[in-house]
Every structure is written in C-alpha cells, then in structure tokens.
NUVEX-522767 format. One record per residue (C-alpha): residue number from 0; residue in three letters; x, y, z. Coordinates in nm, 4 decimals. Each point is the difference from the previous one (the first is absolute). Layout:
% NUVEX-522767
PT   seq   type          u          v          w
PT   NUM    ALA          X          Y          Z
...
***
This chain:
% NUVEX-522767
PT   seq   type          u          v          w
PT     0    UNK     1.9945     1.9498    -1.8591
PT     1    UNK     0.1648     0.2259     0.2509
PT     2    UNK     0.2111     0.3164    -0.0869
PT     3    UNK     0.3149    -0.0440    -0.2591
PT     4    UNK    -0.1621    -0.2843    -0.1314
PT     5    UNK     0.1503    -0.2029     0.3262
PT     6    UNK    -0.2280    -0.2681     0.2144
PT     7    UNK    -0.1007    -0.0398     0.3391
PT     8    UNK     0.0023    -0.3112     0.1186
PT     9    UNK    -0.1753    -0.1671     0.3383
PT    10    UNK     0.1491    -0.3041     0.0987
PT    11    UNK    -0.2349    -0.1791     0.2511
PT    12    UNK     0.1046    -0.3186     0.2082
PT    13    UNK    -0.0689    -0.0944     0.3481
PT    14    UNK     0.4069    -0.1200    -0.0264
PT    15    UNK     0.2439     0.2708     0.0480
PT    16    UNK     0.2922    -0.2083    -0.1698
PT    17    UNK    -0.2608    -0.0506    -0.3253
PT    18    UNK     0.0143     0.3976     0.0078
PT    19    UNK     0.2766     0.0878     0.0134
PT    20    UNK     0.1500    -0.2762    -0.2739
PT    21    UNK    -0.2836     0.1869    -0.1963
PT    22    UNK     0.0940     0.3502     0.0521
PT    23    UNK     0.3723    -0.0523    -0.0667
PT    24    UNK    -0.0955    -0.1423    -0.3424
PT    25    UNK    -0.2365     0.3338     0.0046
PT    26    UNK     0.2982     0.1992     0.0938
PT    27    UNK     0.1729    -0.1044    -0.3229
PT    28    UNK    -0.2670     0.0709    -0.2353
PT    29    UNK     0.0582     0.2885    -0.1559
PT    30    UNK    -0.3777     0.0793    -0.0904
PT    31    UNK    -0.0923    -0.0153     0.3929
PT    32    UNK    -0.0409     0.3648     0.1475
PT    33    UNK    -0.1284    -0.1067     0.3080
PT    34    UNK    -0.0294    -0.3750     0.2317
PT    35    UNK    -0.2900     0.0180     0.2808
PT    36    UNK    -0.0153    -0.3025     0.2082
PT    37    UNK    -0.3264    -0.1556     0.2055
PT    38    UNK    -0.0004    -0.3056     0.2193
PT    39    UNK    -0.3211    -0.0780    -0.0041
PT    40    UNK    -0.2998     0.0382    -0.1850
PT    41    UNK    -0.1707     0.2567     0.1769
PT    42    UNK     0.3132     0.2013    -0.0265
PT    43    UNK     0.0136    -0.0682    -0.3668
PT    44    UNK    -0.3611     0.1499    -0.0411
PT    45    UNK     0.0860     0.3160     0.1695
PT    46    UNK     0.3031     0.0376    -0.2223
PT    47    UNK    -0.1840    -0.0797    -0.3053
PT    48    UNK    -0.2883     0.2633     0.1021
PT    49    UNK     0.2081     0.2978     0.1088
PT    50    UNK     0.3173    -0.0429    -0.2142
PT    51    UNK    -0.0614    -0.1828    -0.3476
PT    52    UNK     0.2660    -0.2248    -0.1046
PT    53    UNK     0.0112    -0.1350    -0.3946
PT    54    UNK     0.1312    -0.3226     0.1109
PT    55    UNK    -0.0758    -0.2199     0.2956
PT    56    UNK     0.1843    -0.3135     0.1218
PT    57    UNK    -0.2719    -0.1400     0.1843
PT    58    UNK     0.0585    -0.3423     0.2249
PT    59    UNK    -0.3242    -0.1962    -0.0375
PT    60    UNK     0.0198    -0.1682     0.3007
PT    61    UNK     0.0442     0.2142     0.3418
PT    62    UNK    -0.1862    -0.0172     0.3497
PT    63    UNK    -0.3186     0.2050     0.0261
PT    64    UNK    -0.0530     0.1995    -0.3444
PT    65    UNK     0.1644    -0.2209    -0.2169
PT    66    UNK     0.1004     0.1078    -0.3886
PT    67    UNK    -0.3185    -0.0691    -0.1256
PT    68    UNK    -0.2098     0.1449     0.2263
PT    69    UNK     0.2184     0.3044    -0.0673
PT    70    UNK    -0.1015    -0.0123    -0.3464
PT    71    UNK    -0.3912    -0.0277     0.1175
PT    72    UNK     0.0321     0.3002     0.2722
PT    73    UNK     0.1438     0.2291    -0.2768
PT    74    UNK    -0.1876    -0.1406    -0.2846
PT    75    UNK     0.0539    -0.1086    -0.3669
PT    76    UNK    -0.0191     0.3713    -0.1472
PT    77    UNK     0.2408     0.1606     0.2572
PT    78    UNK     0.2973    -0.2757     0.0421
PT    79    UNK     0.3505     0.0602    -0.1808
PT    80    UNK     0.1499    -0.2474    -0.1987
PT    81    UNK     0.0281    -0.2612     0.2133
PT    82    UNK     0.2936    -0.3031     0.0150
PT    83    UNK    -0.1196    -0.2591     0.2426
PT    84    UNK     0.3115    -0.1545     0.1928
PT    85    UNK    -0.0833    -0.3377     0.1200
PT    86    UNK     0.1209    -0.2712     0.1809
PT    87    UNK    -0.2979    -0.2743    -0.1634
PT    88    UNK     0.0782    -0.3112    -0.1736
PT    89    UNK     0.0033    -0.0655    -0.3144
PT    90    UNK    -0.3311    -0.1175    -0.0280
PT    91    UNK    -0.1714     0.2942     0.1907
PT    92    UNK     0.2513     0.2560    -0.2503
PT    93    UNK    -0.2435    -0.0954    -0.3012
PT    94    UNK    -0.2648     0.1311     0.1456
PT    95    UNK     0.2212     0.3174    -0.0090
PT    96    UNK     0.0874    -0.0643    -0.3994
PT    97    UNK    -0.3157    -0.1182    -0.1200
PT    98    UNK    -0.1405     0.3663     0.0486
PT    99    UNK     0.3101     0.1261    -0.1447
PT   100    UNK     0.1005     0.1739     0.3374
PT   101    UNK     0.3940     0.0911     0.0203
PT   102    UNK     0.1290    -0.1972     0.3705
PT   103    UNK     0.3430    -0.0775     0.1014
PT   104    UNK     0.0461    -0.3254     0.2153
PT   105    UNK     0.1814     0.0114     0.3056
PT   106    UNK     0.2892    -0.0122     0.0042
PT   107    UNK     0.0902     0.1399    -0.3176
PT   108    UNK     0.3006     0.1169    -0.2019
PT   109    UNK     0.1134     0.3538    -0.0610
PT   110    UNK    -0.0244    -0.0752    -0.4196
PT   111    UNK    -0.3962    -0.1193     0.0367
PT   112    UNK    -0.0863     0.2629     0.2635
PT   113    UNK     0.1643     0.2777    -0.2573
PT   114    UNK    -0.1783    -0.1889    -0.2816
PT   115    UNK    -0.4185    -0.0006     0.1878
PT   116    UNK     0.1513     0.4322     0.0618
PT   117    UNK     0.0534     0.0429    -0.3872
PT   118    UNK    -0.3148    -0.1577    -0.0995
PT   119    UNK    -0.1881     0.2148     0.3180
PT   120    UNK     0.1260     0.3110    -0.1594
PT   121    UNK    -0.1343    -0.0663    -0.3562
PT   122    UNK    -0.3026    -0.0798     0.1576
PT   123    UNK    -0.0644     0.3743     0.1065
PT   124    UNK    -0.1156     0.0276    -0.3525
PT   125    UNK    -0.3898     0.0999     0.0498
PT   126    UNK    -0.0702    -0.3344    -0.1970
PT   127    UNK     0.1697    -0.2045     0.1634
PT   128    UNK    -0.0699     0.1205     0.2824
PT   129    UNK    -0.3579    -0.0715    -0.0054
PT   130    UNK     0.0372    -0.3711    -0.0824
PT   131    UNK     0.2266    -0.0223     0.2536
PT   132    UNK    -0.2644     0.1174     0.2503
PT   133    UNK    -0.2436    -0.2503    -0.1985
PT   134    UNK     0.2275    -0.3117     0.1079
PT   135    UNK     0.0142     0.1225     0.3324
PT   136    UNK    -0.3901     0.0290     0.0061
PT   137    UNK     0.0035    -0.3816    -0.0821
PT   138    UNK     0.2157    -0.1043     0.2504
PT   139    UNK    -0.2245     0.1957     0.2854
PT   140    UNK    -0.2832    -0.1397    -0.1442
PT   141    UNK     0.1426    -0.3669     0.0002
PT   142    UNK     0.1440     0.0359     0.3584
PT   143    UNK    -0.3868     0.1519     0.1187
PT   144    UNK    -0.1470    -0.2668    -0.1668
PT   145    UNK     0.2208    -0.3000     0.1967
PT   146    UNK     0.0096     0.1784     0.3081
PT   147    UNK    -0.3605     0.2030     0.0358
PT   148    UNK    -0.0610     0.2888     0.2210
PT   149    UNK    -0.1647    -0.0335     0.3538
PT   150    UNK    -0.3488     0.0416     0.0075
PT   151    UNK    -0.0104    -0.0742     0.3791
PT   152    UNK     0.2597    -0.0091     0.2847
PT   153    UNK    -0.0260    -0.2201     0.2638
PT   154    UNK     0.0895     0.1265     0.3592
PT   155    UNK     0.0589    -0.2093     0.2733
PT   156    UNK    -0.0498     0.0393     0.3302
PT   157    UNK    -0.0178    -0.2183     0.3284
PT   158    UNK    -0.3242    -0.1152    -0.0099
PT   159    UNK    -0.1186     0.0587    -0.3741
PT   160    UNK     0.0850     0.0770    -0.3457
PT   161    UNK    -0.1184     0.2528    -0.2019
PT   162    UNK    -0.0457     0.0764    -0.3615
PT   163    UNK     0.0734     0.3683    -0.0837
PT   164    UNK    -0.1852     0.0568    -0.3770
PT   165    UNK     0.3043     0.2500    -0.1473
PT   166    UNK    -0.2399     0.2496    -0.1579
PT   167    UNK    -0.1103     0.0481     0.3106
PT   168    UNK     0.3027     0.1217     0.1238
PT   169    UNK     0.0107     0.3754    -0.0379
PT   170    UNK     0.4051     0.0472     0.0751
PT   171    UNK     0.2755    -0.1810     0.0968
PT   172    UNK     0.2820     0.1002     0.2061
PT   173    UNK     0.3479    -0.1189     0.1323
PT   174    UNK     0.0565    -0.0893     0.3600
PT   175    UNK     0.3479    -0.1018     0.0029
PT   176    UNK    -0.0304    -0.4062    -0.0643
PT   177    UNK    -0.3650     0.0713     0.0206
PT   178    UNK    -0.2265     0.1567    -0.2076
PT   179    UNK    -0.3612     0.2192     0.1111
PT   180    UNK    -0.2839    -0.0797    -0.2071
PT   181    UNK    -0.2770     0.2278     0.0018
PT   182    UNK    -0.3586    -0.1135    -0.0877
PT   183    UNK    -0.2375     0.2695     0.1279
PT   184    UNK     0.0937     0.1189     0.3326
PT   185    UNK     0.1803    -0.3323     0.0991
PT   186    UNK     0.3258    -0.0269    -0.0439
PT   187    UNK     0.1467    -0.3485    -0.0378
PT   188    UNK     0.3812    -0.1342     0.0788
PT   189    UNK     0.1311    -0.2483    -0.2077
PT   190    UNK     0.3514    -0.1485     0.0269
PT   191    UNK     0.1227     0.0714    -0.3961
PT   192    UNK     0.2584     0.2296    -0.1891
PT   193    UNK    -0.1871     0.3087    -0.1523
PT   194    UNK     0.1855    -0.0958    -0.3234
PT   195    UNK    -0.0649    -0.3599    -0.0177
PT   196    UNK    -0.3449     0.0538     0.0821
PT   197    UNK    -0.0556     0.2790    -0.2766
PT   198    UNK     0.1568    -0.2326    -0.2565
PT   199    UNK    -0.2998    -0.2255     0.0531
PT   200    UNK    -0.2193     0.2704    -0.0716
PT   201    UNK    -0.1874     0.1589    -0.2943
PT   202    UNK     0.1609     0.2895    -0.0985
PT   203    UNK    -0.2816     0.1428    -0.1674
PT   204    UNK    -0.1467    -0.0061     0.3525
PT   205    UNK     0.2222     0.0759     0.2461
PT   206    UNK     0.3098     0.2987    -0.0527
PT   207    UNK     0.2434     0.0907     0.2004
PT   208    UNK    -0.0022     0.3677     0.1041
PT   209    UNK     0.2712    -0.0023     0.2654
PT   210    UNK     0.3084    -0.1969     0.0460
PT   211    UNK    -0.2208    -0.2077     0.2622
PT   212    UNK    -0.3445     0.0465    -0.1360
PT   213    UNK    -0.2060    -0.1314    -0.2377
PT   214    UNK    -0.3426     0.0594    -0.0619
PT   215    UNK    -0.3153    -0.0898    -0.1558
PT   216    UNK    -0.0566     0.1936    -0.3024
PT   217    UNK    -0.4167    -0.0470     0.0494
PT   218    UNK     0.0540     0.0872     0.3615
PT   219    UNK     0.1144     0.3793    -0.0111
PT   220    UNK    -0.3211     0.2176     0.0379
PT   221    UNK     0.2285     0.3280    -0.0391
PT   222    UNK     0.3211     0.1879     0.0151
PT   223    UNK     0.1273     0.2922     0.2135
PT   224    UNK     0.2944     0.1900    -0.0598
PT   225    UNK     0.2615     0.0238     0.2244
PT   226    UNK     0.3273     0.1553    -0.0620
PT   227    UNK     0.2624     0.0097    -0.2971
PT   228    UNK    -0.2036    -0.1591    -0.2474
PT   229    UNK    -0.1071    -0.2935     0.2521
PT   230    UNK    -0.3306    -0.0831     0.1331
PT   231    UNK    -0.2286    -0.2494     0.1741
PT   232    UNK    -0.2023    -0.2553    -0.1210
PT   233    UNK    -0.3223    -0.0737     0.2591
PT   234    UNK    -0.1372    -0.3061    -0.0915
PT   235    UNK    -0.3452    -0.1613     0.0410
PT   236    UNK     0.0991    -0.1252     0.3544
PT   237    UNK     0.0636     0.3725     0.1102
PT   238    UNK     0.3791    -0.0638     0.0233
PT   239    UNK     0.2202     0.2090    -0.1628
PT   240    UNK     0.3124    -0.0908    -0.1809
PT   241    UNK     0.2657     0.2213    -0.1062
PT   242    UNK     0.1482     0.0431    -0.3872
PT   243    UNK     0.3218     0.0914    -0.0326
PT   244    UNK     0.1766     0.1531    -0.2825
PT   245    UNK     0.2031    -0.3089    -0.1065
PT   246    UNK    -0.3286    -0.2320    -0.0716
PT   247    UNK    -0.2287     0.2967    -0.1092
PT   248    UNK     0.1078    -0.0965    -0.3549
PT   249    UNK    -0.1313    -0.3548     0.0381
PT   250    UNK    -0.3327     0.0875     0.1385
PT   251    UNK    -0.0802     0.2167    -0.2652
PT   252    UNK     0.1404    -0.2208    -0.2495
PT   253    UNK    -0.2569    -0.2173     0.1150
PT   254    UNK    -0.2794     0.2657    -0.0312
PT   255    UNK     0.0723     0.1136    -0.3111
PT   256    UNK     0.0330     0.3478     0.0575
PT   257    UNK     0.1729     0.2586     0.2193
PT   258    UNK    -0.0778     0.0742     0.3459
***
C-alpha cells in the first residue's frame, strides 16, 4: 500500500472515454492517493515496472499487448491486484469466474465497478493476495494451452516461403509495422506488430529489454555496461542490444538474480 494508507491505482484501456469514466469514479474514492493512466499494454508494463500501483484496471482486450499478455510480460509474482475490465460475453466471462478472477463487463455500472474496487482492496491481504495470483496463473495457463506459442514463423516472400524455427531467433526488434528478426548475422523483415508477435511467444524464452526489443534469453553471450545503470546485451549473432533501465527489472527477474 502506498503512503497514508492511500492506493495507487493504473487504469489501462486502449479507450480514452473507458478512462476517464474510470478515473472520475477514482476521483471520488476517498482511499485513492494517486490515478496513472496507460493506453496500451506496453505502456501499462512500463508503468507497472517503474511506478508500482496496488490496483490495476486492466482492459483484456487491446491491439498489440493486450491485458493478458501484460500479465505474462510482468509476470505472476510482480503484478498488482488486478480487475480485468472486459467487454466478453457472457459465456467467455466464466472463464474469468471459474478461476475466481475479479472482471467488470463492459459497460458497467458505477455500484459494480465500486463493488470489484472494495473486494480488490481486501485482496492486498498477503493471503489473498497469493490466491489471487494462483487464479490468474490458471487462466494464463488455460489461454497457452488453447492458443500455443509459435515454434516457427513463416515468412513470405515472392518466390518462397520460409520457416523461421523461433529459438533460433536471437532478438527481435520493431520496424515500425515491421519487425527485424535476427538469426545469426541475417536479419529478417516480417510484416507483424512487435506486441502481437511477442504475445505468441514463450516468455520463458524471449524478454523484452527495450520498449522495442526483445530477446532470446539463451542467445545473450554477455553484458557490457554502458551508462546510468544500463548496458548491452551482445548476443550469439554478434549483435548487440541495448537494456534500459525500465525492463532491467524483468530481465533479471527472469535470471533470478541481480545484474
């Protein structure tokens, strides 16, 4: 919990008239210190890593990063409390209740949007807490399980297609509406968003580093420092990616240790 007992909250939605009906029911919350807002999920991440809400209001379903692959990018251990907002049916919502996961359906009333906040704030209880992150673990798991992650991606070109094996990839980066893959010294262009591309990855393999990198964890041979607490990464290909301070946290999260 934040100073004077008082919450942050993160309200993230691709919609800036979801927002803002959010944050004026924020605004009259008396436990609510402080409202950050993100419009994407990529945003969100950066919020979450460099400024730690209690409570996020997380849209599941937004271009590139969506909610969920917000959840996977930070990880389990590391994610706030977490209300899902959601515009699914009925039907997809009980995927949502059976693992006891607090969610809001668009478009939803001031009385059950204050109701999922009450029950988000007893859930900061360390117990609680933890199962909550245990239903949230089920629901990745379900969603990884119906939609796997890419083993290959296929790049086409005039006069062939190719098969790109992804752990052979040792870093990916954004191009505008492109992305650069880079196995060895070749790099690759493939028409795709970075983010919808990274959701169909294993994040056990592949980080993000940079706001448009991502990386093979098996392909970084070593790091170099470079300047206020940043440094390179130079991977098995001989390229060299750059770390900045806002995803250190989540590479070393996924070592284990400090770096």
């Amino acid at each position: 919990m934040s100073e004077r007992g008082a919450y942050r909250v993160l309200i993230v939605d691709d919609e800036q008239p979801a927002r803002q009906r959010l944050r004026e029911l924020m605004d009259n919350d008396a436990d609510v210190a402080d409202i950050m807002e993100a419009e994407n999920g990529l945003d969100a991440v950066e919020a979450i890593l460099q400024k730690p809400p209690d409570i996020v209001f997380l849209d599941v379903q937004m271009p590139g990063l969506d909610g969920l692959g917000v959840i996977d990018t930070i990880g389990i251990e590391r994610m706030p409390v977490t209300i899902f907002v959601t515009a699914f049916d009925q039907h997809a919502v009980r995927a949502f209740e059976s693992a006891a996961i607090d969610y809001v359906l668009k478009p939803f009333g001031d009385q059950r949007m204050q109701s999922a906040f009450a029950r988000a704030k007893a859930r900061l209880d360390d117990k609680q807490v933890r199962e909550f992150g245990e239903s949230v673990l089920k629901l990745l798991d379900h969603r990884h399980l119906e939609k796997p992650f890419l083993d290959r991606i296929v790049i086409r070109e005039r006069e062939k297609t190719e098969l790109i094996r992804t752990e052979s990839i040792d870093c990916i980066e954004s191009a505008g509406v492109y992305v650069a893959l880079h196995v060895g010294a070749e790099r690759i262009i493939h028409r795709a968003a970075l983010g919808e591309l990274v959701a169909r990855l294993d994040p056990r393999r592949f980080i993000r580093v940079h706001r448009s990198t991502v990386v093979n964890v098996d392909s970084i041979l070593h790091l170099e420092p470079a300047t206020h607490g940043e440094f390179d990464l130079v991977l098995r290909g001989g390229h060299r990616v750059h770390v900045s301070r806002t995803f250190r946290p989540l590479l070393e999260a996924r070592l284990g240790q400090p770096l």
